[in-house]
DRENDO-1510 file (C-alpha; in Angstrom, 1 decimal, always signed):
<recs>
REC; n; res; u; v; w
REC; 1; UNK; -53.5; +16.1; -28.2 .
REC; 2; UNK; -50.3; +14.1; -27.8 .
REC; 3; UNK; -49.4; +12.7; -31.3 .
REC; 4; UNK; -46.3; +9.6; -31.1 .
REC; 5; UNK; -44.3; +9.0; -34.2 .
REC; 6; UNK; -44.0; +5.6; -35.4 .
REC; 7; UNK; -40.8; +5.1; -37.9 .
REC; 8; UNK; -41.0; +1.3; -39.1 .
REC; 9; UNK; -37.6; +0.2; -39.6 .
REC; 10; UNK; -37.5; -3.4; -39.0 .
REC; 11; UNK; -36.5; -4.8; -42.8 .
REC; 12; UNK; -33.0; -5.8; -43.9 .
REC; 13; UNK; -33.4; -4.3; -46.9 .
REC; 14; UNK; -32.0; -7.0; -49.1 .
REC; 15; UNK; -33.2; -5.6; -52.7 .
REC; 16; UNK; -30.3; -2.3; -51.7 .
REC; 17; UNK; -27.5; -4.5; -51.7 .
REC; 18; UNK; -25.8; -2.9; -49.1 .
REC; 19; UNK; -23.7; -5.0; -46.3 .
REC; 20; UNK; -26.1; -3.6; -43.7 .
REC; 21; UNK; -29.7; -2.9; -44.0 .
REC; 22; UNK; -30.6; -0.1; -45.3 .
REC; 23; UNK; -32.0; +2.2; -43.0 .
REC; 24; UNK; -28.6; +1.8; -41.1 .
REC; 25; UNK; -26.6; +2.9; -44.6 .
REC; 26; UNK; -25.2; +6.3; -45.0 .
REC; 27; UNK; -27.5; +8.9; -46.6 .
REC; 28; UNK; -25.5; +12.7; -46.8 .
REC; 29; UNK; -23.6; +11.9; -44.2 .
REC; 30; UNK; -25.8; +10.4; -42.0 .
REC; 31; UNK; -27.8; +6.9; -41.4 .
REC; 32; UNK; -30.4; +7.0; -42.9 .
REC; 33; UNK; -33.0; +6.6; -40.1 .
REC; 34; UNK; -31.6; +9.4; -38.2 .
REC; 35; UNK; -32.6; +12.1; -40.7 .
REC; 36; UNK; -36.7; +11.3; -40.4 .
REC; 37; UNK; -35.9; +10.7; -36.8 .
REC; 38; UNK; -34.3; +14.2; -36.1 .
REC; 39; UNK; -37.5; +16.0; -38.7 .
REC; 40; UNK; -40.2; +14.5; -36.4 .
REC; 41; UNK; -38.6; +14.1; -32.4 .
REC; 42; UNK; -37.5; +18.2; -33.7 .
REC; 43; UNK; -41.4; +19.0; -34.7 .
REC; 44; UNK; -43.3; +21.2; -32.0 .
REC; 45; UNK; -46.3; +19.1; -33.4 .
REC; 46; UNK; -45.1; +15.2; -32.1 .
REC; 47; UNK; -44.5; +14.2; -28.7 .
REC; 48; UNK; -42.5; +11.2; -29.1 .
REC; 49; UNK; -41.2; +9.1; -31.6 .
REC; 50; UNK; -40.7; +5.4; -31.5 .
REC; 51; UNK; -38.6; +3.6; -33.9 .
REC; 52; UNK; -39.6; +0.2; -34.8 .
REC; 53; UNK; -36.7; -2.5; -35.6 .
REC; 54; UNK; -35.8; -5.7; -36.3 .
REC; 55; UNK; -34.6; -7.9; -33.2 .
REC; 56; UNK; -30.5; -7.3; -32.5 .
REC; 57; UNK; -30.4; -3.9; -34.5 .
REC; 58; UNK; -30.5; -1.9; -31.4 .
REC; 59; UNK; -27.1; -1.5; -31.1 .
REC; 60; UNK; -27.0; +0.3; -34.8 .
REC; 61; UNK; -30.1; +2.4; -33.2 .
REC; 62; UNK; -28.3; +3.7; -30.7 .
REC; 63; UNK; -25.3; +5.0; -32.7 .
REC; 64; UNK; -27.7; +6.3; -35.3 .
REC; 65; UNK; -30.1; +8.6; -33.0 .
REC; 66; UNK; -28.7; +8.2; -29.4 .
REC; 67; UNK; -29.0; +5.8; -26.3 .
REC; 68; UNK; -31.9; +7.7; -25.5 .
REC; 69; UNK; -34.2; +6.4; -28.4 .
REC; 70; UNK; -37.0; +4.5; -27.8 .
REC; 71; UNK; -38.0; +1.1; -29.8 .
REC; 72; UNK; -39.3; -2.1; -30.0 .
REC; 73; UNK; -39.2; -5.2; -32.1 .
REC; 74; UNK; -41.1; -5.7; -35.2 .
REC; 75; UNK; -42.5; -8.5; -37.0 .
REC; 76; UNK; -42.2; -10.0; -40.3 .
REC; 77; UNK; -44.4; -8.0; -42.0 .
REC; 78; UNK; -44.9; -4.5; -42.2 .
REC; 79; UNK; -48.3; -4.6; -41.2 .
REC; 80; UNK; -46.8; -6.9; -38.4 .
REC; 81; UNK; -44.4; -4.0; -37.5 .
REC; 82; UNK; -47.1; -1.4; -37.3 .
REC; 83; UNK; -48.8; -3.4; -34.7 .
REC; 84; UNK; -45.9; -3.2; -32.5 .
REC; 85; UNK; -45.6; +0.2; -32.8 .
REC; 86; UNK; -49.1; +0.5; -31.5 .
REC; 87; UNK; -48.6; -2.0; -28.9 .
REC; 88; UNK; -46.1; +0.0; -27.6 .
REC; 89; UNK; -47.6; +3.2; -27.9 .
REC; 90; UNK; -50.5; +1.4; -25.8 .
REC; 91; UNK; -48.2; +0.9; -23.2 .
REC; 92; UNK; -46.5; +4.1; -22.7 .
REC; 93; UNK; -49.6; +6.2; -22.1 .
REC; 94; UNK; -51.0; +6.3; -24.9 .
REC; 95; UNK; -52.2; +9.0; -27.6 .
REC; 96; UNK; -54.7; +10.7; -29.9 .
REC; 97; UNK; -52.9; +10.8; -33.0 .
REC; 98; UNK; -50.1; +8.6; -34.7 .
REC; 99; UNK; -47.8; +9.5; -37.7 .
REC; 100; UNK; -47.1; +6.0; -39.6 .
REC; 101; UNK; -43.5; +6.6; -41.2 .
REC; 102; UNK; -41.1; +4.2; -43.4 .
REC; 103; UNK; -37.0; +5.0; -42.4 .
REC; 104; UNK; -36.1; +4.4; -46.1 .
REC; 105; UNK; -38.3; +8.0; -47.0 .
REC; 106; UNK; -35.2; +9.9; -45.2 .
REC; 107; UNK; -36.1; +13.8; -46.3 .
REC; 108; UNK; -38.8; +14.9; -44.6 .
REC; 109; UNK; -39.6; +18.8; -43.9 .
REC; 110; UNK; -41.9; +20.3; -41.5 .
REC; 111; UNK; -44.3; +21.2; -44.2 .
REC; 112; UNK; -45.3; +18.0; -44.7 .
REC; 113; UNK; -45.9; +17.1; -41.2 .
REC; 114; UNK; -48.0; +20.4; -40.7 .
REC; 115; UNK; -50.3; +19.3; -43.5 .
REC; 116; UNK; -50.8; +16.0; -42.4 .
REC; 117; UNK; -51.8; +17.3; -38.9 .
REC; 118; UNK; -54.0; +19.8; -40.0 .
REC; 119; UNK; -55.9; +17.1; -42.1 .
REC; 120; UNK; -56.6; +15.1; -39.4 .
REC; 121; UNK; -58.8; +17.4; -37.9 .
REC; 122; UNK; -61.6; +16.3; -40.8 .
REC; 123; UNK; -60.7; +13.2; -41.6 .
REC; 124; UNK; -59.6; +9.9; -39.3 .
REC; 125; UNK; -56.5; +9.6; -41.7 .
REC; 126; UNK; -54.0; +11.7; -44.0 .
REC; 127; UNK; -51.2; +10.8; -46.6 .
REC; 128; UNK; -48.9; +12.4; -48.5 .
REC; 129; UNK; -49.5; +12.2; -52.2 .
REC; 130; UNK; -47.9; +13.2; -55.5 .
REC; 131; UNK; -49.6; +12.9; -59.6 .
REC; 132; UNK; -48.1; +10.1; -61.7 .
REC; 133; UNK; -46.3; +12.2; -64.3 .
REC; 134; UNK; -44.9; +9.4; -66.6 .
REC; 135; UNK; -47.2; +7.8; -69.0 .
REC; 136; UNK; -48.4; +4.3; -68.1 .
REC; 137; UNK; -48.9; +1.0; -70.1 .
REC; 138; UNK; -49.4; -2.5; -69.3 .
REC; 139; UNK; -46.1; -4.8; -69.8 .
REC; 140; UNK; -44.0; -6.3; -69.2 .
REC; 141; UNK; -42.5; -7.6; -72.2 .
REC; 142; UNK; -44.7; -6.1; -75.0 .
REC; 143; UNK; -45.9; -2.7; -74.9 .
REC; 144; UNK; -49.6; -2.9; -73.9 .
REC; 145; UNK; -52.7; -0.5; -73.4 .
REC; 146; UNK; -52.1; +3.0; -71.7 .
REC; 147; UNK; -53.6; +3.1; -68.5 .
REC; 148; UNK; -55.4; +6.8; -67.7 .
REC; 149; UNK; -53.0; +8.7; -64.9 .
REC; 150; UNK; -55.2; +11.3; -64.7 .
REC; 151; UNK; -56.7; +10.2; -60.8 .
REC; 152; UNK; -53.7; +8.1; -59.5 .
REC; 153; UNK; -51.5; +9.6; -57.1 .
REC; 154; UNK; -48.1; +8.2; -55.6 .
REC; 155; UNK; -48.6; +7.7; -52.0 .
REC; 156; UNK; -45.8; +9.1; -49.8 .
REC; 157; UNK; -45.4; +8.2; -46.2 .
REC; 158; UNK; -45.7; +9.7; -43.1 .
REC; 159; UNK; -49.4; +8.9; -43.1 .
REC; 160; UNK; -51.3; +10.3; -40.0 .
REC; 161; UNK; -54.1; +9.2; -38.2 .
REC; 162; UNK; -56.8; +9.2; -35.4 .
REC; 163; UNK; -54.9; +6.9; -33.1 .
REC; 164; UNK; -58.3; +5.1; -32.3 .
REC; 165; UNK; -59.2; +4.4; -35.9 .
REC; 166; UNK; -56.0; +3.0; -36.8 .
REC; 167; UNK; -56.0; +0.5; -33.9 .
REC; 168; UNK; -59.8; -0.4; -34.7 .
REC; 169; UNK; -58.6; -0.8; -38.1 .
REC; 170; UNK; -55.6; -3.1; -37.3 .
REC; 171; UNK; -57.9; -5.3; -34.8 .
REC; 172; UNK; -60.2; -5.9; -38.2 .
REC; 173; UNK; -57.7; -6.7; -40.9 .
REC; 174; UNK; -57.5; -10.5; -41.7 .
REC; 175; UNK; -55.0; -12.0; -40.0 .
REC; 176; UNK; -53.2; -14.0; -43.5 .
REC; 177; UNK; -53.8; -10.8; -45.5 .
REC; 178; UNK; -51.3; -8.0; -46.1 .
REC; 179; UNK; -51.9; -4.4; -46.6 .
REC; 180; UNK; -49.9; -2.1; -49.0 .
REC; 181; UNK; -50.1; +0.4; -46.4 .
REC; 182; UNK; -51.9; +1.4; -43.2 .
REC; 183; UNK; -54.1; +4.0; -45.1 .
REC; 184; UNK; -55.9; +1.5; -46.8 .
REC; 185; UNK; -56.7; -0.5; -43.8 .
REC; 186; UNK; -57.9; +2.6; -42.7 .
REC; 187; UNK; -60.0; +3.1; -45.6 .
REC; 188; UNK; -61.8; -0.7; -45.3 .
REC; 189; UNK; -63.2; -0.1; -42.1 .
REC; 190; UNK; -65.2; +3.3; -43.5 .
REC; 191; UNK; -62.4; +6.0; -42.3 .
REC; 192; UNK; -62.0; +9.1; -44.6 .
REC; 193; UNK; -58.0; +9.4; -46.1 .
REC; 194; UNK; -57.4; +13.2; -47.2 .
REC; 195; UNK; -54.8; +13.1; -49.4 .
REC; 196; UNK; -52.2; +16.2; -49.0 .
REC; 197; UNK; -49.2; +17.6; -50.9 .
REC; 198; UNK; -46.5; +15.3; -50.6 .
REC; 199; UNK; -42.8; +16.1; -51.9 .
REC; 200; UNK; -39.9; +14.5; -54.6 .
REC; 201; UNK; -37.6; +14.6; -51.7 .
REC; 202; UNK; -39.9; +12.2; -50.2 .
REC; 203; UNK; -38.7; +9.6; -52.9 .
REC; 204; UNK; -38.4; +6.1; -51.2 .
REC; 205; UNK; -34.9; +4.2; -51.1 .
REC; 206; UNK; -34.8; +0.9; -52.6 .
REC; 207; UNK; -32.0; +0.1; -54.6 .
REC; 208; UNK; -28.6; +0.3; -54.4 .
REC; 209; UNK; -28.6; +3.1; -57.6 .
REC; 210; UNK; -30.6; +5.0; -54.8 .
REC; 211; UNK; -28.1; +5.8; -52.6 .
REC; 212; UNK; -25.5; +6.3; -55.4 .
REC; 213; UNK; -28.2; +8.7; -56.6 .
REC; 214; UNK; -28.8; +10.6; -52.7 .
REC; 215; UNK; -26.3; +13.5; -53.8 .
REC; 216; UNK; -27.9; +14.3; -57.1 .
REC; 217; UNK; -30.2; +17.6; -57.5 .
REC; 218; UNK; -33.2; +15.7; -57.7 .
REC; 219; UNK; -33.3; +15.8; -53.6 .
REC; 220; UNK; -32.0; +18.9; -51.2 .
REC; 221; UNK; -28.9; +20.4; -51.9 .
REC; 222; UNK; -27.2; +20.4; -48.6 .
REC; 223; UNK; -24.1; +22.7; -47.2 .
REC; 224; UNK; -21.7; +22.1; -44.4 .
REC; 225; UNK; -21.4; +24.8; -41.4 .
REC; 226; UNK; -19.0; +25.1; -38.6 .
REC; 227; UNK; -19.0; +27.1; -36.1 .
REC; 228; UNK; -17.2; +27.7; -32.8 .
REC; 229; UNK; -18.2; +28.5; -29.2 .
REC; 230; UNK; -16.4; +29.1; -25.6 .
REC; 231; UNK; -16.8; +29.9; -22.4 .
REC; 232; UNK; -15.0; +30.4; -19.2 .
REC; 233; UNK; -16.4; +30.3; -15.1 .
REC; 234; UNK; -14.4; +30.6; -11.9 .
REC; 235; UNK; -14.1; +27.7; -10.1 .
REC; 236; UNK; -15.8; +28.6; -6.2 .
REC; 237; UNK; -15.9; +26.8; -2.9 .
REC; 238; UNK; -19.4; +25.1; -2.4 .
REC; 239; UNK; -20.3; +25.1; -5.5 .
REC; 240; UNK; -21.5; +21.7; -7.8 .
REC; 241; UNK; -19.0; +21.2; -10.4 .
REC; 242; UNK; -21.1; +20.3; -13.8 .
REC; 243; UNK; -19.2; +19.8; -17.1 .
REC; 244; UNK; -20.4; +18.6; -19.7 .
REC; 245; UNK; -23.9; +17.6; -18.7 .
REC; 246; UNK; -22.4; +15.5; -15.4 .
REC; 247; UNK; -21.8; +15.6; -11.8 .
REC; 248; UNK; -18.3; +15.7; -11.4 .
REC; 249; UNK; -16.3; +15.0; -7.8 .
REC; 250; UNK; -14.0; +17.9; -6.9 .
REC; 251; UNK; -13.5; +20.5; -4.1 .
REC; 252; UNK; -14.7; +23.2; -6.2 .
REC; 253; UNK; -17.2; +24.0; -8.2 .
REC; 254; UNK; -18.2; +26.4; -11.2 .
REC; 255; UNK; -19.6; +29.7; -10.4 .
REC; 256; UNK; -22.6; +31.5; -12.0 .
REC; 257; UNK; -25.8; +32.1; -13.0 .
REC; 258; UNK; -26.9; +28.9; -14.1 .
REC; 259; UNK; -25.2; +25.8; -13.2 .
REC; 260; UNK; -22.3; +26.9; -14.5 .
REC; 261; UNK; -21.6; +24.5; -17.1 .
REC; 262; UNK; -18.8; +25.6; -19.4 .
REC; 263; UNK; -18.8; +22.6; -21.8 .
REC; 264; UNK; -22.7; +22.9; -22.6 .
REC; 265; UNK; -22.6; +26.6; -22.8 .
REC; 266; UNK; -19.4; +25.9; -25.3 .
REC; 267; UNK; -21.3; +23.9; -27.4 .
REC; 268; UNK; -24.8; +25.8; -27.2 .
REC; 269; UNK; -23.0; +28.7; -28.8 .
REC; 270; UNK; -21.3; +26.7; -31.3 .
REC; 271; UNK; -24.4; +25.4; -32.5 .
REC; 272; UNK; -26.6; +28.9; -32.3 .
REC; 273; UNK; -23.4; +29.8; -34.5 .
REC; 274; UNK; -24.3; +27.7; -37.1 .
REC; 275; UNK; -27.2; +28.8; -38.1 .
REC; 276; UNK; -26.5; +32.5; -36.8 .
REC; 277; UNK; -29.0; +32.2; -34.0 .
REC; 278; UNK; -26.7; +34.8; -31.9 .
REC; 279; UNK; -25.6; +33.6; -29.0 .
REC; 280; UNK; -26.5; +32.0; -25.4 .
REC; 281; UNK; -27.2; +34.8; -23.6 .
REC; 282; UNK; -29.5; +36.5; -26.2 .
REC; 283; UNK; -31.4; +33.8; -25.4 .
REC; 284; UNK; -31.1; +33.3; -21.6 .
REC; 285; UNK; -29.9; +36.1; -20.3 .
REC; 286; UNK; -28.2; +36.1; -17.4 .
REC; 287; UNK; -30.4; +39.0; -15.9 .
REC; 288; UNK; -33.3; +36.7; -16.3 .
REC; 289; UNK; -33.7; +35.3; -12.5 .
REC; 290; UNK; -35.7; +32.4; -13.9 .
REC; 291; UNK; -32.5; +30.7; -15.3 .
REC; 292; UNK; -30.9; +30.8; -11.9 .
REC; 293; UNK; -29.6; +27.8; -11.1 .
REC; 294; UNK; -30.8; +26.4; -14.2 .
REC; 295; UNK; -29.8; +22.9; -15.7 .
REC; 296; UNK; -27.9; +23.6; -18.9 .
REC; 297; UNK; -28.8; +21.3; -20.4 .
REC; 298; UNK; -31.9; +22.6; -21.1 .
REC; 299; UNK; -29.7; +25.5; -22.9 .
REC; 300; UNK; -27.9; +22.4; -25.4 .
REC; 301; UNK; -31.3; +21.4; -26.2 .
REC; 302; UNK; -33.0; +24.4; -27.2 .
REC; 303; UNK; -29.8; +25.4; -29.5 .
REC; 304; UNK; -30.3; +21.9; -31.2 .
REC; 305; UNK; -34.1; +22.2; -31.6 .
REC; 306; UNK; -33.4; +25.7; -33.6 .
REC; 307; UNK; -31.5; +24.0; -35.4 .
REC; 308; UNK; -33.5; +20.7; -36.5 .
REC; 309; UNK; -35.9; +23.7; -36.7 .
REC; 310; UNK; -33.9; +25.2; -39.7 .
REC; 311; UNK; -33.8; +22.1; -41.2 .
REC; 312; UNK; -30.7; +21.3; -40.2 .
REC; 313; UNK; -28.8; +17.9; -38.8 .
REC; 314; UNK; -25.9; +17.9; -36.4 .
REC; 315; UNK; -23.2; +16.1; -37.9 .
REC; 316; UNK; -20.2; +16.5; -35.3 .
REC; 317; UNK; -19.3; +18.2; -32.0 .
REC; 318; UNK; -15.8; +18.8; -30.8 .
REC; 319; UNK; -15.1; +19.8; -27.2 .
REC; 320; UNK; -12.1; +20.7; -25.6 .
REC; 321; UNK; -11.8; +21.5; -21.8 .
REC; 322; UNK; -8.9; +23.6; -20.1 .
REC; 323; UNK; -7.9; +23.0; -16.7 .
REC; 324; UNK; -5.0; +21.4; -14.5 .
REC; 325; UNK; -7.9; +20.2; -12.4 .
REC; 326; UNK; -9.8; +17.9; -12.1 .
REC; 327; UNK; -9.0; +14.9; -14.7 .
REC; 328; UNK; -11.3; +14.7; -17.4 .
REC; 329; UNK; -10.3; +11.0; -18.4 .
REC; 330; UNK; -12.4; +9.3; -15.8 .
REC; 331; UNK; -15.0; +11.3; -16.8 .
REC; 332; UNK; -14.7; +11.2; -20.6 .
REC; 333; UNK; -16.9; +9.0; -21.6 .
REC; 334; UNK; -19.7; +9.9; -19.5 .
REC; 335; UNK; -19.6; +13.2; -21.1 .
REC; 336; UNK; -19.6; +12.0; -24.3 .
REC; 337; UNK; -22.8; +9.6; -23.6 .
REC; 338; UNK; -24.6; +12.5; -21.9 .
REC; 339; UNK; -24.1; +15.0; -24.7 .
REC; 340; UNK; -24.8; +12.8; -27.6 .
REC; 341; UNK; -28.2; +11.6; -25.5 .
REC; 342; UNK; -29.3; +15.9; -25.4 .
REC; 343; UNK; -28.4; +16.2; -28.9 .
REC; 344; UNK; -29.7; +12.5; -30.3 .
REC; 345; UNK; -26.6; +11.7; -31.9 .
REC; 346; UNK; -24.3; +8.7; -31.9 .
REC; 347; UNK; -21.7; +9.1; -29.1 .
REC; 348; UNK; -19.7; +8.8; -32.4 .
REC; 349; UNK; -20.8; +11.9; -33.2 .
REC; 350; UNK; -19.5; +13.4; -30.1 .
REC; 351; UNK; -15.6; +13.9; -28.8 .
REC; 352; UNK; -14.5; +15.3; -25.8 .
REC; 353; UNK; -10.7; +16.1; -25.0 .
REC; 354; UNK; -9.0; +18.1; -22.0 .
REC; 355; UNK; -5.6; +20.3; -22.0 .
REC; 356; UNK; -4.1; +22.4; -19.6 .
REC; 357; UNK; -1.8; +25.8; -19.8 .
REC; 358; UNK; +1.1; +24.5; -18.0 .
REC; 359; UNK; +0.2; +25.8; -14.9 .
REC; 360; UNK; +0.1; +29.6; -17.0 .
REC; 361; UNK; -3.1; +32.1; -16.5 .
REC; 362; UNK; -6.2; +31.5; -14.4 .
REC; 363; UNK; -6.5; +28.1; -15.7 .
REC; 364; UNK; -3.0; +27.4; -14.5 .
REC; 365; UNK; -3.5; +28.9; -11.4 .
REC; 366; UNK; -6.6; +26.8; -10.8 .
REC; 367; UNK; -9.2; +29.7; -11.0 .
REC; 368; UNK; -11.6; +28.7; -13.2 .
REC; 369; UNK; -12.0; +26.3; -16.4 .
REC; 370; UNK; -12.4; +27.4; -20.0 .
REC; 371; UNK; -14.0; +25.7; -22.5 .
REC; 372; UNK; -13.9; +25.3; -26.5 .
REC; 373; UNK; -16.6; +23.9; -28.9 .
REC; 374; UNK; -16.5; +23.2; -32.4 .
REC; 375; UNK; -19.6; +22.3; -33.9 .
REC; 376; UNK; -20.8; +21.4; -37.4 .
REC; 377; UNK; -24.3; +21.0; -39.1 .
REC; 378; UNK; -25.5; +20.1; -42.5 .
REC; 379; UNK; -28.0; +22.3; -43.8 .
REC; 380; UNK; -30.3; +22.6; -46.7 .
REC; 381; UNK; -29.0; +25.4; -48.7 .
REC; 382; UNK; -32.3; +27.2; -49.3 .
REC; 383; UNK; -31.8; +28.2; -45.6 .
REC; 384; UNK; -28.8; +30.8; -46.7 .
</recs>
């Protein structure tokens, strides 16, 4: 069943009093948007993911999870914004199941997402949910009756559902209503809501004491890994010469089992190092004859995918290429734009230099082209 992520994202956040909006602001390192983006494009369980937002943000999109990410506009309203995520999903083929997610809930694990799914094969909808643990009285000014906690839940987003019955659900709502959420639109038309586990981390950003609050123990403890790759290939007559994830001119090309791409390799192992996942050829061996010839960046994107796995977020990759020929300026920025794209990052996130030996070793002597990669990760630090 193909299931489409929908991460509304379309507010400006005013209440957080932050000189951008909100889901664009820097949460451990990151924008915020891009860690819920990288936990559900990195779950086996969700197709694609579409990221609604509000009209000119695209550009802070783009630098937050890639060029390659897909949106569309929303409208004034949340309820408004949903819609358009539908709308789009409607025209992009469609699907049997939707996840409904707001960018300001920015820690989201696999767990979560697994139990949603798995409710959704009773029920047409599922939230997240958590028990009110404080006591509750009416207000504001003067202390009032207790109100009994004992049934009420605090509802979490991503909430899941039966594509079909949300749309039927959003075709029936009143037009000058609003909705707190989509469950309970959901819930008016006769659908069943499970409610599952939800989680603190889960907490929603509002206010600016939030983000002065995103380092505190209350959500994941996070730790920083580095970790290095390289690779070197001999440069061949009649060969395609592929670095970096692009068709580069030249009268040679790189030799070997796959396309030969030293700068993906580089990085592949670099980020298989971070999370001590071995290294490329323990996981495409070269003995295999079903990687000959094979596109490497299918190699880059399986060593990020173990990593998003993990729970991990790329933060940075350095690459530096080694060769008198040919120049990597022209090329640079291609690079740079193609690797981010296979890694959804920023091309921010991304930087790409070249050296050369002064004419000294194989490098030197034009035989080949060697390739270093630096690459580091946050991680949560339950994973080791």
């Amino acid at each position: 069943m193909t299931t489409i992520a929908i991460i509304v994202a379309a507010g400006t956040g005013s209440r957080s009093g932050l000189s951008l909006p909100k889901q664009f602001a820097l949460v451990a390192g990151r924008a915020m948007i891009a860690h819920s983006h990288a936990a559900l494009s990195g779950h086996p369980g969700i197709d694609r993911v579409v990221c609604v937002i509000g009209a000119g943000q695209d550009g802070l999109l783009a630098e937050a999870v890639g060029a390659d990410g897909a949106w569309t506009t929303g409208g004034a309203t949340r309820r408004e914004s949903v819609a358009a995520g539908l709308d789009w999903i409607a025209a992009n083929g469609g699907a049997a199941r939707v996840l409904v997610h707001d960018a300001a809930r920015p820690f989201l694990s696999d767990a979560v997402i697994d139990r949603l799914l798995a409710a959704l094969d009773a029920a047409e909808g599922a939230i997240p949910a958590l028990p009110v643990a404080d006591t509750l009285a009416r207000g504001p000014e003067v202390l009032g009756d207790v109100v009994p906690r004992d049934a009420l839940m605090r509802v979490q987003t991503p909430q899941a559902f039966r594509l079909d019955a949300l749309v039927e659900a959003h075709r029936r709502w009143p037009a000058a209503a609003e909705a707190t959420d989509d469950a309970q639109m959901v819930r008016a038309i006769g659908g069943t809501v499970r409610i599952v586990p939800g989680e603190r981390a889960l907490e929603k950003f509002t206010h600016a004491e939030d983000f002065a609050m995103s380092q505190t123990p209350a959500l994941p403890a996070w730790v920083s890994r580095s970790a290095t790759g390289y690779d070197v290939h001999r440069l061949a007559a009649g060969e395609e010469l592929w670095l970096g994830g692009v068709l580069i001119p030249h009268d040679k090309g790189l030799a070997g089992h796959s396309d030969a791409d030293v700068a993906l390799h580089a990085i592949t192992d670099a980020l298989l190092g971070t999370i001590g996942a071995g290294d490329i050829g323990m996981h495409f061996p070269p003995s295999d004859p079903q990687w000959r010839g094979a596109n490497s960046a299918q190699f880059l994107e399986h060593a990020a995918s173990l990593v998003r796995a993990a729970g991990g977020i790329i933060d940075f990759v350095d690459l530096t290429l080694i060769c008198e020929a040919p120049k990597i300026g022209p090329h640079r920025e291609r690079m740079r734009e193609r690797i981010a794209a296979l890694l959804q990052l920023g091309p921010g996130a991304v930087s790409v230099k070249a050296t050369t030996t002064e004419r000294l070793g194989f490098t030197g002597r034009g035989e080949g082209i060697a390739a270093m990669a630096c690459a580091t990760i946050t991680l949560p630090r339950t994973q080791g």
